[in-house]
C-alpha positions in Angstrom: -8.7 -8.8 14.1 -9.7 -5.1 14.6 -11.0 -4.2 10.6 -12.2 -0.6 9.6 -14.2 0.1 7.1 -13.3 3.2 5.1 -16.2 3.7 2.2 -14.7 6.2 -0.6 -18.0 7.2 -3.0 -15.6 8.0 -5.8 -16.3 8.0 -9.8 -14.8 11.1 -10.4 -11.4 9.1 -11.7 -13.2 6.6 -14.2 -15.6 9.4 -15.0 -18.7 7.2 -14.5 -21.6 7.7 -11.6 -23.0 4.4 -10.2 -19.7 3.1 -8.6 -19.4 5.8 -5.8 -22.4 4.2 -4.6 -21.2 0.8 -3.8 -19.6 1.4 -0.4 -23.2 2.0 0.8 -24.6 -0.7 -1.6 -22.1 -3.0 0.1 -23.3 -1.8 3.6 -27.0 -2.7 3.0 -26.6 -6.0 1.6 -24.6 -6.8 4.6 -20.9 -6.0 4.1 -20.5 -5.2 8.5 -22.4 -8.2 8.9 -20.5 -10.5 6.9 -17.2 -9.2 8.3 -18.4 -9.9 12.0 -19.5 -13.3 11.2 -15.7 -14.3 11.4 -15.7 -12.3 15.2 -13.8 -9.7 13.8 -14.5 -6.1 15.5 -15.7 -4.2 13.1 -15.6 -0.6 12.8 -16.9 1.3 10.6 -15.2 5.0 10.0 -18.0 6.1 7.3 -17.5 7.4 4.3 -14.4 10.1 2.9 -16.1 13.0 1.7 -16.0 13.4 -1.4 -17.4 17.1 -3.1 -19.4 17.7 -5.6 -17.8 19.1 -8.7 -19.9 20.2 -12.0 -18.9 18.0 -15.1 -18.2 21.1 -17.1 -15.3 21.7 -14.9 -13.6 18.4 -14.9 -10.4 19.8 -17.0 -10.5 23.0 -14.7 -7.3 22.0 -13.0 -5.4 20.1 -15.6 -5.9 19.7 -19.3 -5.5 15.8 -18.7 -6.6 14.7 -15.8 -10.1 15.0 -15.0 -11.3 16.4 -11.7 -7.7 16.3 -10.5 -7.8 18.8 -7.3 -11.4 16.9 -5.7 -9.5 13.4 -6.3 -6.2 14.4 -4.6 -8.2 15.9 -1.5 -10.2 12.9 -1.2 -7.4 11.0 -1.2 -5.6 13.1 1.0 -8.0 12.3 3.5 -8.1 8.6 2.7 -4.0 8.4 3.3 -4.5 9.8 6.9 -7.3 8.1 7.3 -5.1 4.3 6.4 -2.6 5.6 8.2 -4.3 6.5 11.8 -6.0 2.4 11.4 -2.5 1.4 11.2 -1.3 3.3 13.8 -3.9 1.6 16.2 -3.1 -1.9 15.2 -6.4 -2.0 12.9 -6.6 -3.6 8.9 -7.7 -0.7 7.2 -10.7 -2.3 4.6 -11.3 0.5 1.9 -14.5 0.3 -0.1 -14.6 2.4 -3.3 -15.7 3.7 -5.3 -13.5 3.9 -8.2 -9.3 2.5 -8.7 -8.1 6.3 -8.1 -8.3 5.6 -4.3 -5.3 3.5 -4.3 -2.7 6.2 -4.3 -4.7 7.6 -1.4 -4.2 3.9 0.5 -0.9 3.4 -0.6 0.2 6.9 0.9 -1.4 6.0 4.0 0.7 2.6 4.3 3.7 3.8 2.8 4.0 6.9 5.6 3.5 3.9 8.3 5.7 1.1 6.9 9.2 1.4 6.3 9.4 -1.4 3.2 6.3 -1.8 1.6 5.2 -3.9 -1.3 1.8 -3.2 -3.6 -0.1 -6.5 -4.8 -2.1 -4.8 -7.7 -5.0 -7.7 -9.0 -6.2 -5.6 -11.9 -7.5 -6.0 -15.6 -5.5 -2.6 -16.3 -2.1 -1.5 -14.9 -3.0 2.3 -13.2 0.0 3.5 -14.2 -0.4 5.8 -17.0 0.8 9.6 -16.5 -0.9 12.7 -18.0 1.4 12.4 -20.7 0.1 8.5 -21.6 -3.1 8.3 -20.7 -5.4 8.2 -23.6 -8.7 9.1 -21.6 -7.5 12.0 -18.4 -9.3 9.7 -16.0 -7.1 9.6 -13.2 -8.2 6.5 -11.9 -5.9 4.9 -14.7 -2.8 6.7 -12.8 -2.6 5.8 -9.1 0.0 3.2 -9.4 2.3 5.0 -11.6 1.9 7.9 -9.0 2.5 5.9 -6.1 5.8 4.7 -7.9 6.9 8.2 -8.4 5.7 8.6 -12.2 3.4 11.2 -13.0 2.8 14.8 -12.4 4.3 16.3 -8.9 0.5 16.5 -7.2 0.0 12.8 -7.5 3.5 11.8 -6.6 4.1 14.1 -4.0 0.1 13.8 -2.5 0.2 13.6 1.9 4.3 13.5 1.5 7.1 14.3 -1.0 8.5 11.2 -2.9 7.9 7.7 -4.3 6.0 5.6 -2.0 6.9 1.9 -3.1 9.5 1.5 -5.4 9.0 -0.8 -8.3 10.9 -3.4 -8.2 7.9 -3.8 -5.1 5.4 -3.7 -7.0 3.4 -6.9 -8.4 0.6 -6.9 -10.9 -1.7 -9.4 -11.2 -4.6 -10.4 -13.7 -3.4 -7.5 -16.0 -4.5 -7.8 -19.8 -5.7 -4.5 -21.0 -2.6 -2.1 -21.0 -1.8 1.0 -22.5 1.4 1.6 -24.7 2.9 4.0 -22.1 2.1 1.6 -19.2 3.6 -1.2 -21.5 7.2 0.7 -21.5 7.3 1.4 -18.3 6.9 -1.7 -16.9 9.7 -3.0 -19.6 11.6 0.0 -18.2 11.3 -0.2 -14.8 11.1 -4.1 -14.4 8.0 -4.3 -13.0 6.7 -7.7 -12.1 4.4 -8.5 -14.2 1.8 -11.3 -14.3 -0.9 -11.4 -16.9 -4.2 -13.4 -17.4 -2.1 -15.7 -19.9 0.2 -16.1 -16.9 -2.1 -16.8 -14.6 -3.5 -20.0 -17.0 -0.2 -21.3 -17.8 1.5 -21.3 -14.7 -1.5 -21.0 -12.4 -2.5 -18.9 -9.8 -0.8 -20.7 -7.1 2.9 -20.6 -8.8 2.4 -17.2 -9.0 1.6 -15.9 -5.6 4.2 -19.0 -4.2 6.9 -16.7 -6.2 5.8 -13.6 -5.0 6.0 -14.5 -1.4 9.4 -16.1 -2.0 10.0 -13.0 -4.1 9.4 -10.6 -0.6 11.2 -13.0 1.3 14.1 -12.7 0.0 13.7 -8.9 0.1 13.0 -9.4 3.7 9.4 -7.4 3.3 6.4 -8.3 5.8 4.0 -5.5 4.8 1.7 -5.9 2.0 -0.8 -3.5 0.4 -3.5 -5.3 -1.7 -5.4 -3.5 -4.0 -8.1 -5.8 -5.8 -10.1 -4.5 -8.6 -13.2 -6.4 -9.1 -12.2 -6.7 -13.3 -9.6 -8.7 -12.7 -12.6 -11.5 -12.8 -13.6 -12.4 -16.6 -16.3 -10.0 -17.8 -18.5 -12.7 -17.8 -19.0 -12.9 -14.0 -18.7 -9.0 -13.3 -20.8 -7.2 -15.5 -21.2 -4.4 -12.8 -18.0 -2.9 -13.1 -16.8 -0.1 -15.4 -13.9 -1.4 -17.8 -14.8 -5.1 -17.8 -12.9 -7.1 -19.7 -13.1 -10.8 -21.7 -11.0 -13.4 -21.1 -9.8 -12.7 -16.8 -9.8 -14.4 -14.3 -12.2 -17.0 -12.8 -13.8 -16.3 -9.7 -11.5 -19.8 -8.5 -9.0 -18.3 -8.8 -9.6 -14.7 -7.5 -10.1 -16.7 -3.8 -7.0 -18.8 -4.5 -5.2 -15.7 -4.8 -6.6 -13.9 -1.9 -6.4 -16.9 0.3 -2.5 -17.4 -0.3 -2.0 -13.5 0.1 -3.9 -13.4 3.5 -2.6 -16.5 4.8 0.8 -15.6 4.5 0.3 -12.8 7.0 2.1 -10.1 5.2 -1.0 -8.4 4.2 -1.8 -5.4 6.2 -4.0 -3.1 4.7 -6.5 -3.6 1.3 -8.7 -1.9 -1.5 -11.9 -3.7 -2.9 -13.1 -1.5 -5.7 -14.6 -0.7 -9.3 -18.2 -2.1 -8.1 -21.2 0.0 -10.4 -24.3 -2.3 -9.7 -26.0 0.6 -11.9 -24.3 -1.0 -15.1 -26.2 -4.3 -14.6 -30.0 -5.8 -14.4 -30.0 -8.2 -11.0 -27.4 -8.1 -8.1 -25.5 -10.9 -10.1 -22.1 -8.6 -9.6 -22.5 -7.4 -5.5 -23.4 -11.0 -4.8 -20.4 -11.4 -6.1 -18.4 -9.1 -4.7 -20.0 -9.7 -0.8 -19.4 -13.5 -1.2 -15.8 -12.5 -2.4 -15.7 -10.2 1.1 -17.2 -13.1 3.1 -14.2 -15.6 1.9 -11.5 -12.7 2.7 -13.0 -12.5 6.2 -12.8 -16.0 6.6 -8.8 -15.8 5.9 -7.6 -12.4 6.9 
């Protein structure tokens, strides 16, 4: 398979330096290595710029979502940047950096697919609006945006309109929600799987259902987004909003593994690494041992 390797050095949606430094992180513990192990050809497109912008002028642009012009330019250039790997039969891999860069990825795949789904394996649901959000950092937003919720620069960001619709959109590992995400996904029917879910009916049920689910729906394209705190806190203490009682590592790989071999997934985000947030490299050994496995199924 023909991967690039997008890097987005991003914190300005979670508000918190360390994790725009993981795409390189990745990089020099071995991340183009690992992925050409598996004899895929690996390319790597570098890194979307991303600006600096003084902390004092974070609410310069919007009085709730922090540094809300430099995210939607970066991901801008991250949608076009998805969408010209698809274009040339490549699996766009996009290294952040923080969650904010899915709206950018999902543009990308949305503008190339006609039907697209969104596999979101997450601790939190990213889909709060200005209006819900309790913290401005936009990072908390992408989903919602890419589902047509949320202020017209986010849902209308690299072409007008919703890019997956809802009933699409599949939510796994989620245990830390908001009360405005809560009602909307009661209001919109979005599947929903939580951590409790995922030990009850286990992992395998669920991602069985959601294949059958797209099936049905006659959908073969697939965006994955997988952030890094959908794992228990215990095992990734290098990531921003960790949070007790997630999944186990197991069952992260039993997830991806069932997503990849089923051949609908076409383009992915791995994100929310900050190995500044830990002593060690107990987290990015983590995460490149998590990147070696998806090579060896995608």
């Amino acid at each position: 398979m023909k991967i690039n390797v997008i890097g987005v050095p991003l914190f300005l949606g979670c508000d918190r330096k360390g994790v725009d430094l993981a795409p390189n992180k990745l990089r020099e513990k071995g991340l183009l290595q690992i992925l050409e192990k598996q004899n895929h050809d690996v390319f790597d497109l570098g890194n979307i710029y991303v600006p600096q912008v003084k902390e004092c002028d974070k609410f310069s642009c919007h009085s709730n979502m922090k540094y809300i012009d430099t995210i939607l330019g970066v991901n801008k250039n991250l949608a076009q940047s998805v969408y010209n790997s698809l274009s040339s039969d490549s699996f766009p891999l996009v290294i952040g950096g923080d969650h904010s860069l899915g709206l950018g990825s999902i543009c990308g795949a949305s503008k190339y697919f006609d039907n697209l789904a969104v596999i979101w394996i997450d601790a939190h649901g990213d889909i709060n609006t200005p209006d819900t959000s309790p913290s401005g950092n936009v990072h908390g937003m992408p989903l919602g945006a890419a589902m047509g919720f949320g202020d017209s620069s986010l849902t209308n960001l690299y072409f007008d309109g919703k890019k997956v619709n809802p009933k699409n959109v599949y939510l796994i590992g989620a245990r830390d929600l908001d009360k405005g995400e809560t009602l909307l996904i009661e209001e919109e029917g979005i599947n929903l799987y939580s951590t409790v879910d995922v030990k009850e009916k286990g992992i395998k049920f669920i991602i069985n259902e959601i294949l059958s689910n797209l099936k049905e729906k006659n959908i073969d394209n697939v965006h994955l987004s997988f952030d890094i705190d959908c794992i228990d806190s215990e095992f990734v203490p290098g990531t921003g909003t960790p949070v007790p009682h997630g999944m186990s590592t197991d069952e992260a790989k039993s997830s991806l593994q069932l997503l990849f071999n089923s051949g609908k997934v076409k383009s992915m985000d791995f994100v929310e690494l900050n190995t500044e947030l830990e002593d060690g490299d107990k987290t990015i050994d983590l995460c490149l041992n998590l990147i070696d496995f998806i090579s060896k199924n995608i």
